[in-house]
N, C-alpha and C positions, 0 to 999 in steps of 0.2 A: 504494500500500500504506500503508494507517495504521501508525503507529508505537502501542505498547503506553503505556500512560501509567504512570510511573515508579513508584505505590507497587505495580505488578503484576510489572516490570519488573523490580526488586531481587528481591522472595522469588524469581521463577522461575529470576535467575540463580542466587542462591543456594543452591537446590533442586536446580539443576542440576549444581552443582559438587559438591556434598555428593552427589549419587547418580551422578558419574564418580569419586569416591574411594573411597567402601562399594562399587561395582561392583568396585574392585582389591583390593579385599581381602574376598575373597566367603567364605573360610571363616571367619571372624570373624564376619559378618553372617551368616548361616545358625545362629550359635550364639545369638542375637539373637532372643526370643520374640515372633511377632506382636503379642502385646500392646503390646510394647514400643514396638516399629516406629510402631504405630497411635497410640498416645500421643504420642511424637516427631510424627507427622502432626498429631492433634489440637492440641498443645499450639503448633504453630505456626500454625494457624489459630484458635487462641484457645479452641476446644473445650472443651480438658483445662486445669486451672487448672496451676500453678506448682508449687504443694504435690503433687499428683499426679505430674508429667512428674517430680521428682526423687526421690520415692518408688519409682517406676521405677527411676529410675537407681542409687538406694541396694540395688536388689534385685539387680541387676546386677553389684555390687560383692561384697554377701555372697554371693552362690552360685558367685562366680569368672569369671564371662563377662566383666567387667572385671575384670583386676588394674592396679592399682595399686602402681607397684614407686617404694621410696624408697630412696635411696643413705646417709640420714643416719638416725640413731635419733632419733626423736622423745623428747623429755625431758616427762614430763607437768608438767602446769603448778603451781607449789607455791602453795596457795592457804593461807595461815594462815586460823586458826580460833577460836575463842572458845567456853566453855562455863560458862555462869551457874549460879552457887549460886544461886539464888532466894531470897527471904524468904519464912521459913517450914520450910527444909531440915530445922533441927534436927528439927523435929517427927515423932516416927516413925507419928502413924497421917495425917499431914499429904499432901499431895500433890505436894511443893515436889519433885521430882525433879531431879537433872543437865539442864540444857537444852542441848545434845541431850543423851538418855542414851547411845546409841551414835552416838558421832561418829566419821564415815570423811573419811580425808585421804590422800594421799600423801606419799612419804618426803621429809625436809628439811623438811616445815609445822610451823611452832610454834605450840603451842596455846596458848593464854591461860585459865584457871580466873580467874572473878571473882567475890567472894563477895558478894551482894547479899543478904545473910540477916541478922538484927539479931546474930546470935552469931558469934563467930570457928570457923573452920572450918580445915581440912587436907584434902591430898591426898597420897593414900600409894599407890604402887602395888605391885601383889599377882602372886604368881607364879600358877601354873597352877596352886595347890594353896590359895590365899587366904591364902597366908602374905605380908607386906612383902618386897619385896623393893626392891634398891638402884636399880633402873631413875629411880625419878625421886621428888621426894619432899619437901614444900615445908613451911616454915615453920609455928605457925599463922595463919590469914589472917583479920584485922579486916573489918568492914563497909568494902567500898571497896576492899581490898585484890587482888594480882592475884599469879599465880605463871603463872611462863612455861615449858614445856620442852619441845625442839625432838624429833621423832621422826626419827630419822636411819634405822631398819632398818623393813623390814613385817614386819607381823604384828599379834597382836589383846592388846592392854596391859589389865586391868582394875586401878581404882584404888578406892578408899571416902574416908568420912574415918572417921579413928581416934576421933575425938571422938562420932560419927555413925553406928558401922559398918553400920545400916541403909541407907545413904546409901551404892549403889553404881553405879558409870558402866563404860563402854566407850571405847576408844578403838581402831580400826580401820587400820590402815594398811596402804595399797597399795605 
């Protein structure tokens, strides 16, 4: 009897062990859309690429057939932020906007406003009715200049500058 030669040798054991496991637990695998199955086939024969057999699996996930159960909360990851006054801002028929205009972070990211415009600027922010309110509220700020302030609650912040109040932004938090 010839012996099987080793790179045939490993996938069939491996195949084999993976369908005496899905065999014990058969109502799971029955929830498991042929597609899928066929994929998982494909993509270890090299068939289906990488980017497909996980697409898969991410489908799997969003309609429930996997859950995914975690014992810990996930904390999102606080990424601070930056938003340039540009040169050019003062100008109101100009196109110098907030860079981003709405900018989305999650809570505890501190933004940085930097004014890169040849005129000093401010950042005032406005309640839900475009009045100033005391949320946050800087200085005015020279060419060069930087004002920092940290979003600690979500919700959606609009600010302008007082000097500028064509010149209005967003700020979004998750």
């Amino acid at each position: 009897m010839k012996h099987l030669p080793i790179k045939i040798f490993i996938p069939v054991l491996v195949f084999s062990i993976l369908l005496v496991s899905l065999s014990a637990n058969v109502a799971n695998a029955e929830s498991i859309p042929e597609w899928i199955k066929n994929n998982a086939l494909w993509y270890g024969q090299g068939i289906v690429s990488e980017s497909e057999f996980i697409n898969a699996i991410k489908f799997l996930i969003d309609n429930g057939v996997i859950v995914i159960e975690s014992t810990e909360e996930i904390a999102p990851i606080v990424v601070d932020a930056m938003i340039l006054i540009p040169n050019g801002n003062f100008d109101v028929s100009g196109s110098g906007f907030y860079l981003p205009l709405n900018l989305e972070i999650f809570r505890g990211a501190t933004v940085t406003w930097v004014n890169e415009d040849s005129v000093p600027h401010n950042i005032q922010s406005q309640d839900e009715f475009g009045k100033v309110s005391d949320v946050f509220n800087s200085p005015p700020l020279n060419t060069g200049d930087r004002f920092e302030f940290t979003f600690e609650e979500a919700g959606v912040y609009n600010y302008y500058c007082s000097f500028h109040p064509w010149r209005v932004g967003l700020v979004t938090v998750k």
